[in-house]
N, C-alpha and C positions, 0 to 999 in steps of 0.2 A: 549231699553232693558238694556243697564249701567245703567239705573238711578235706576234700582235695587239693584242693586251692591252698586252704593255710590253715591251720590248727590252732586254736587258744584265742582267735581274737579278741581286745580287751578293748574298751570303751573308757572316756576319759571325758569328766563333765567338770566344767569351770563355774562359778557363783554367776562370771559377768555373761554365760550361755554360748562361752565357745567349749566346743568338742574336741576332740580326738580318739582316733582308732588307730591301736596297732595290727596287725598284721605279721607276726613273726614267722620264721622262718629259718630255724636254725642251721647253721651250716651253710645259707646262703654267701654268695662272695660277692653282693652288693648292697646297699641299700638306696631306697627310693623313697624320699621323702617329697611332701606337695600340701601344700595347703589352696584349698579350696574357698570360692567367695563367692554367695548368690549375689554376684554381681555382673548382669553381660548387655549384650547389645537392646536389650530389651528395656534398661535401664538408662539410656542416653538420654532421654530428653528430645530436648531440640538438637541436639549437638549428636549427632549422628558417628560414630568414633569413639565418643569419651572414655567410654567402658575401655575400647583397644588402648589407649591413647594413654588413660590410667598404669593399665599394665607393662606398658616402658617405663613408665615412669617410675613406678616402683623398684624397678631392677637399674635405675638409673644411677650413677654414684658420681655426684657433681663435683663435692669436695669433702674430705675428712668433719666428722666422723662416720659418713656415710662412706660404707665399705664398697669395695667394685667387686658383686658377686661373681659374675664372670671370671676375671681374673683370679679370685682367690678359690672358685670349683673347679677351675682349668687348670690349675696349677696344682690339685689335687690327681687329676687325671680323670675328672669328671664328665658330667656336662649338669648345665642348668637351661630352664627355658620356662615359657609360658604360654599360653592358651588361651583367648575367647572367644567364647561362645555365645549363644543368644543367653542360656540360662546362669550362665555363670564365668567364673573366671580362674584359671590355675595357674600355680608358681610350682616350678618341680627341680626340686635336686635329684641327682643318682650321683653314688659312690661308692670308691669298693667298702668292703667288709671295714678292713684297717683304717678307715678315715671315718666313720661310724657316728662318733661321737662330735666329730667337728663338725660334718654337716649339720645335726641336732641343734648344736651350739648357732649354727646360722638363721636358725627358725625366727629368730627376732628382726631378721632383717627381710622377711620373704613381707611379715606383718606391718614394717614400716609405713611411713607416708611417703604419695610421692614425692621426689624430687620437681620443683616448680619455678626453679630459676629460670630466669631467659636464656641461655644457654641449653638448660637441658629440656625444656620445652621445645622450643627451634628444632634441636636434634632430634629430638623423637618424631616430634612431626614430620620432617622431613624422610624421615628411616619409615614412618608407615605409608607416608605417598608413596615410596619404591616397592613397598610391599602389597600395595593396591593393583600398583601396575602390574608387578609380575602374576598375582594372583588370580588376575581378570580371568575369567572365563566364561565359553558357552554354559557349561554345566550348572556354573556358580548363579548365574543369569537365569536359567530358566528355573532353578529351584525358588532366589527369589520372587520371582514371577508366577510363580504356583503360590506360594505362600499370601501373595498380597491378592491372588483371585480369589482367596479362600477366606484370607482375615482383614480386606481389608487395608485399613491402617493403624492395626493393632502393633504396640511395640514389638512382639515377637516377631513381625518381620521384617526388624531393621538387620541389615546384613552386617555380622560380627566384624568385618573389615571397617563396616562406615566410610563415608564420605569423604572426597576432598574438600568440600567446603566446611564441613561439620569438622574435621579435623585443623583444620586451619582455623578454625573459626573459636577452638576452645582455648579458655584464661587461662590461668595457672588460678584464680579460682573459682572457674569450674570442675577444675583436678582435683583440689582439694577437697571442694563439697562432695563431689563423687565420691570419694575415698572416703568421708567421713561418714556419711547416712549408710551407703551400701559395704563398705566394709568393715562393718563393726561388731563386736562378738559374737552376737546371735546367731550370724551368718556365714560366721568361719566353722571351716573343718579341717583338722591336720591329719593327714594320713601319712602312716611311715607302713613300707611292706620289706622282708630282710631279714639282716642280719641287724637287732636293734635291741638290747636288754631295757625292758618294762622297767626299769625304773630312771632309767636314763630315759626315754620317751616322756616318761610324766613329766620330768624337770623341763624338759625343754617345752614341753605345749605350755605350760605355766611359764615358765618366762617367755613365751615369746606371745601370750597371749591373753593371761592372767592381769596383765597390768592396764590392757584396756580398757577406756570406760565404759560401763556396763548399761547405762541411761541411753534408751534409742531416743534418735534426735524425731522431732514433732514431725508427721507423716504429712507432706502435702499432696496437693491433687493427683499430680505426675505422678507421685509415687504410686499410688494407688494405681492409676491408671495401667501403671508400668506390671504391677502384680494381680491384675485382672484378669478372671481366664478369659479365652479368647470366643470370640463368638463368630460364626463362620454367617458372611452375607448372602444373603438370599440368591441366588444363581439366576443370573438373566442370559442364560442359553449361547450366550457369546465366546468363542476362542480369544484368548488373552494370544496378540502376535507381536514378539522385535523383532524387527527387519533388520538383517544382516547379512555380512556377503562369504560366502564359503559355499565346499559342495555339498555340505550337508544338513537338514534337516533336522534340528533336539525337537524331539516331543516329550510332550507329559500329560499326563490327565493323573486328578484325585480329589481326594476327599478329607475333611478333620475326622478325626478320631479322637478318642482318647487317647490321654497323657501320662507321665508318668507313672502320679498317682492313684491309677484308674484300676480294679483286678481286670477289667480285659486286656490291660498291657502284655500280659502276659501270651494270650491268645492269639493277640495283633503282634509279636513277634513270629511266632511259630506262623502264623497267614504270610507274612511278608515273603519268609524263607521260602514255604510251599511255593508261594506264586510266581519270585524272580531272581534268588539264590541259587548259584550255583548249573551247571550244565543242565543237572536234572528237574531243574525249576520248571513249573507249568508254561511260564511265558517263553524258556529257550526250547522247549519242543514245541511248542504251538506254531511259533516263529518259523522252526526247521521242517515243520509240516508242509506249511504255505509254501514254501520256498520264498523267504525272508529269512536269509541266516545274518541278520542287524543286530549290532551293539545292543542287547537287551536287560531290565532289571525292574527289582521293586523298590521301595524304600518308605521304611517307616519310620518315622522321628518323633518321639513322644519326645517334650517338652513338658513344663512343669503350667498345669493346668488345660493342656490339649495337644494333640498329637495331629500328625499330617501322613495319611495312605498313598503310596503313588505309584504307577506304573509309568516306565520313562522307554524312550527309544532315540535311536538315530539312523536316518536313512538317507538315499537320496532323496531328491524332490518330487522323482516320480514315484516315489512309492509310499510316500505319504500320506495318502487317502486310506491306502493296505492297511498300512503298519498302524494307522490311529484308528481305523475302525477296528482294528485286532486288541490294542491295549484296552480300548475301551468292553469291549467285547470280554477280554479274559478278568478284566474286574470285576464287573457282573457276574461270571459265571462263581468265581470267589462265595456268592450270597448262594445263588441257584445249585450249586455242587461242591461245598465244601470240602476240605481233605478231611477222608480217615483215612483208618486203618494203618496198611503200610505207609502211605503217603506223608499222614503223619508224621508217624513214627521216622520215618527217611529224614523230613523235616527238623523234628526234634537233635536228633541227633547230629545234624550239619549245624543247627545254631548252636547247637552248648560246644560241641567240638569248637566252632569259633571262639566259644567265650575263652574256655579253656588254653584254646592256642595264646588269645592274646595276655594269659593272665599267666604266659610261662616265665615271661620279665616281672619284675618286682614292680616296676614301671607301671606294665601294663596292667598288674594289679591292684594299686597304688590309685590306677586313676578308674576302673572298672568300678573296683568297689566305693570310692570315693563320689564319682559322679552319681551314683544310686543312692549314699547314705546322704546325701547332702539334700534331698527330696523326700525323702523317706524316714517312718518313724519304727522302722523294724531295727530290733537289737541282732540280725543274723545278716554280715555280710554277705551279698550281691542275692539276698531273698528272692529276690522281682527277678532280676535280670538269671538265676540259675536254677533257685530252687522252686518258685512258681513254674518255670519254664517246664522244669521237671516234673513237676506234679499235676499240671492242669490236664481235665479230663477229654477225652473226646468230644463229648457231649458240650462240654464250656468251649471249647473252640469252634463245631459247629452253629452254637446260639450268637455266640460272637459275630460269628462268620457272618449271620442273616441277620443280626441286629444294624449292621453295617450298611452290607455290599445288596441288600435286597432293594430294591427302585434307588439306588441314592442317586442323586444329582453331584455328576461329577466337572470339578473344574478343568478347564483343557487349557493349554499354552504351549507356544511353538516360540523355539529360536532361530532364524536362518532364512534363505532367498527363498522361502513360500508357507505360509500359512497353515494353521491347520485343516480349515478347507477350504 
C-alpha cells in the first residue's frame, strides 16, 4: 500500500544516532523537508511551555551568524514553520523543486541552538502569549480535561501551548538545557518527501547533524518521569465539570488505550473511524435516529506509551442528559457489537482514503511518515499508520474491540453553563 505514496524509500543512520528518511518522488515540483524531535509538552518540566517556547527559539535569528529563516524561505517563495506537540516537535521547510538544494543546505540551521538573548526571549514569549489567547478554546478545554481525568498528572497532559506563567516564567537557561538533553541525535529525525537526489539528502543530514555530540547527557528524575507510560487513575464515578458561559454544552466521555507502539493501534484506528468518522459513522446515525442531529465525533490519539478513546458531542443544555447517555451508550456497544464485515470494510477504507488524501502534499507526507517513524522501529514508511491498517484481520479488530470497550469504566467531562449530570 506505501508504494503509492512513494517508491525507494532510503533510510540514513549517523554514528552519533540521528536518522534520516528519504521519501523521493520524482518529477515532484516541491520539496518538503522537516526534522523531527522526541521533544514536546510532555517534556517541560515544571515550566509548562518550554518545549513551545523552545521552538521559537530555534527559528529565532537575533544577530548574524544566525540566519533569519523566514526571511531567507520567503524569499525563496516558500514557507517555513513549526509544530508542538505533546510527543514531539517539528521544524519544516517546503520549496519548489528549483530551490531543492538550498533548502537541504538550511538543514543545519532547523538543528541549531536556541537563540537566548534577552531580546529574543522577550519576543518569543511575548508571540506565544498572543498565541495562547487566540488559541483558547472550548474544544481545546475539554480534551485537556478528559486527559487529566484519565492520567492524572502525568506529563502527557500538559497542553502543547503551555501556560502563561510557565512561559514567562522560563530562563534562557532553561532553553538551553531543553534543547540540550531533549534535542540531541538519538532523537532527531530528518525527513525530506519530493523532488530531492539521494545523495544530496545524505550530505545534508550529515552536516546538519553529524556534527552533534553523540554522549546523552546523564537522565534525571524528570526525565524519566517525563518518558514513563502513563498509568490511567482509578475512576471514582464522578463528571469532570468547567463552568462557562455560552449556549452550548462540550461533552466527552473515554477511556486510555493503547499507544502508538501498541499492534492494537491499528484496530483502535479502524474503531475510531467506524464509531465517529464521517456522515456514516455509528455515533452520526444513532444521533440522527434519536432526533439529536448535534455536532458529533470520535477521537483517538495514541501517544507514545498510551493512547486516549473518546466520544465528544455538543448540544444545548437541554439535551445533555440525551446526548451523554447516548455517547456513553454507543462506546459500550463499540465492546458488546463490534464492526464487521461491510461496516468494516466501509471503515477501512475512509481512514486510508484520509491518509492517502493527506499524504497528496510532500508536506503532508513528510510529516505522516515522519511522526510514525520517530516512534517506531519498522524499516517500511507509514507501516502502522497504512499498512497494519491494511492488513489487520476482522477477527483482531473484533478482540480489540472487547479487550477494551467490554465493562470499561469511562471518564466523563463537560464544558459549558451545565454539567454532565
Amino acid at each position: 500500500m506505501t508504494g503509492v505514496l512513494c517508491l525507494d524509500a532510503e533510510w540514513l543512520r549517523l554514528a552519533n544516532g540521528g536518522r534520516g528518511l528519504l521519501l523521493p518522488r520524482p518529477g515532484s515540483p516541491t520539496l518538503a523537508l522537516t526534522l523531527f524531535a522526541r521533544a514536546g509538552s510532555r517534556h517541560d518540566g515544571t515550566c509548562a511551555g518550554l518545549a513551545h517556547l523552545v521552538e521559537h527559539l530555534v527559528f529565532r535569528a537575533a544577530t548574524p551568524p544566525r540566519l533569519d529563516l523566514y526571511a531567507e524561505i520567503e524569499g525563496l517563495g516558500g514557507q517555513v514553520g513549526g509544530s508542538t506537540l505533546r510527543d514531539y516537535t517539528s521544524f519544516e521547510i517546503v520549496v519548489g523543486a528549483p530551490h531543492a538544494r538550498r533548502a537541504l543546505d538550511l538543514l543545519p540551521h532547523l538543528a541549531r541552538e536556541p537563540a537566548v538573548d534577552p531580546g529574543s526571549l522577550q519576543g518569543e514569549q511575548l508571540v506565544i502569549l498572543q498565541e495562547l489567547r487566540e488559541r483558547a478554546s472550548v474544544a481545546r478545554t475539554v480534551w485537556d480535561t478528559l486527559l487529566a481525568a484519565i492520567w492524572d498528572a502525568h506529563p502527557l497532559v500538559h497542553d502543547p501551548g503551555g501556560t502563561v506563567d510557565g512561559v514567562l516564567g522560563a530562563t534562557a537557561a532553561a532553553a538551553e538545557a531543553f534543547h540540550s538533553r531533549w534535542h540531541r541525535p538519538s532523537r532527531l529525525l530528518v525527513v525530506a518527501a519530493g523532488a530531492c537526489p539521494p545523495a544530496a539528502f545524505e550530505a545534508a543530514v550529515e552536516a546538519g547533524l553529524a556534527g552533534l555530540p553523540a554522549t546523552d547527557p546523564p537522565v534525571a528524575a524528570v526525565d524519566g518521569e517525563a518518558e514513563r507510560p502513563p498509568r490511567p487513575r482509578p475512576p471514582d464515578g464522578a463528571a469532570r465539570h468547567v463552568a462557562t458561559d455560552g449556549p452550548l454544552v462540550q461533552l466527552a466521555a473515554g477511556l486510555a488505550v493503547a499507544g502508538l507502539e501498541h499492534p492494537d493501534c491499528a484496530a483502535l484506528r479502524l474503531l475510531d473511524t467506524a464509531l465517529g468518522q464521517g456522515r456514516g459513522s455509528r455515533l452520526r446515525r444513532a444521533f440522527v435516529a434519536r432526533g439529536l442531529p448535534v455536532p458529533v465525533q470520535s477521537r483517538y490519539m495514541p501517544y507514545s506509551g498510551g493512547g486516549i478513546f473518546a466520544a465528544l458531542a455538543a448540544c444545548p443544555p437541554e439535551q445533555t442528559r440525551a446526548v451523554a447517555a447516548l455517547l456513553r451508550a454507543e462506546l459500550e456497544a463499540l465492546g458488546a457489537d463490534p464492526p464487521r464485515g461491510e461496516e468494516l470494510e466501509a471503515a477501512r477504507r475512509r481512514y486510508l482514503g484520509g491518509v492517502y488524501r493527506q499524504c497528496e502534499t510532500n508536506l503532508g507526507l513528510a510529516d505522516a511518515a515522519g511522526a510514525e517513524a520517530l516512534f517506531s522501529a519498522s524499516e517500511v514508511p507509514l507501516d502502522g499508520t497504512v499498512g497494519q491498517v491494511a492488513a489487520i484481520t476482522e477477527a483482531e479488530v473484533i478482540a480489540a474491540a472487547r479487550r477494551y470497550f467490554v465493562g470499561a469504566s469511562l471518564a466523563r467531562v463537560s464544558v459549558g453553563p451545565v454539567g454532565w449530570e
